[in-house]
C-alpha angles and dihedrals in degrees: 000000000000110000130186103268094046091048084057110043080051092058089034101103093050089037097127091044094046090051086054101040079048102052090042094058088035087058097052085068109112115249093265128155092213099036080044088055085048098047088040084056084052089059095036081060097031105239122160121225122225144164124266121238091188110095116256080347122143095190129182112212103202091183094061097024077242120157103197110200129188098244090216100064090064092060099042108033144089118265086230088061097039079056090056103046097051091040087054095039083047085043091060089046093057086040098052089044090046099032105046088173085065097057085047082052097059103042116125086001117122123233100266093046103061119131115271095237095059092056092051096049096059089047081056094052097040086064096048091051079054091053084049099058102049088246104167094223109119129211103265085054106056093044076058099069099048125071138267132303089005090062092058096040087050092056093050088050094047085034087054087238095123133000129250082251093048097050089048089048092046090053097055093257128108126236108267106240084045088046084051097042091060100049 
């Protein structure tokens, strides 16, 4: 697991650079009192924003506590989606501290292959940190915003209908720390 003070001795050696980098792509938030909660949870955790130089690619770096965004969609999208991506990138920062099995999952995979149930998790999470700071967004509107069929898996699990491990299993995968287990 990552922890902190590994994050930030990581990031020790560009650290003035990476204050700087952080506090750019922070600033290109909009002047929201709900994005401003969830900005004001990044810092709470001390994570570092950063570009993404991944196309269309919002991109969590555990190694480094790094949320990478893709800078145009803060510029081009709705405040609603801009909620529900940092919720879920904030989401996969409270899942890698608390879930060190999920940060021995993702080593040497790259970003678009990550397990499902890491993904849904964060989804998971990310609601949960919504619930936390008093953002006004349901249920039924934040499965909104993600797409088919996660949206609905994330609203059986939040709803109790089915378990993380249910929803993982139902979609062919195993759960991660039986998947490592077994390697």
């Amino acid at each position: 697991m990552q922890s902190v003070a590994a994050g930030n001795a990581a990031i020790g050696i560009h650290e003035q650079e990476a204050k700087q980098r952080d506090q750019a792509v922070r600033n290109l938030f909009p002047d929201n009192i709900y994005v401003q909660r969830l900005l004001g949870k990044a810092a709470s955790l001390h994570v570092f924003f950063l570009d993404s130089q991944v196309k269309e690619q919002w991109l969590y770096h555990p190694d480094y506590r790094t949320l990478c965004v893709w800078l145009p969609d803060l510029e081009d999208s709705s405040l609603s989606y801009l909620v529900i991506m940092l919720a879920h990138e904030l989401g996969h920062v409270m899942d890698f501290d608390i879930k060190p099995h999920y940060l021995a999952a993702i080593q040497n995979v790259p970003w678009f292959a990550v397990p499902i149930e890491i993904e849904l998790s964060a989804f998971l999470t990310g609601f949960q940190i919504i619930r936390e700071l008093d953002i006004p967004v349901t249920l039924a509107q934040y499965c909104q915003m993600i797409e088919p069929p996660m949206g609905k898996l994330v609203a059986q699990v939040v709803n109790g209908d089915r378990t993380l491990k249910d929803v993982v299993s139902l979609l062919g995968q195993a759960p991660v720390d039986l998947a490592k287990q077994a390697v």
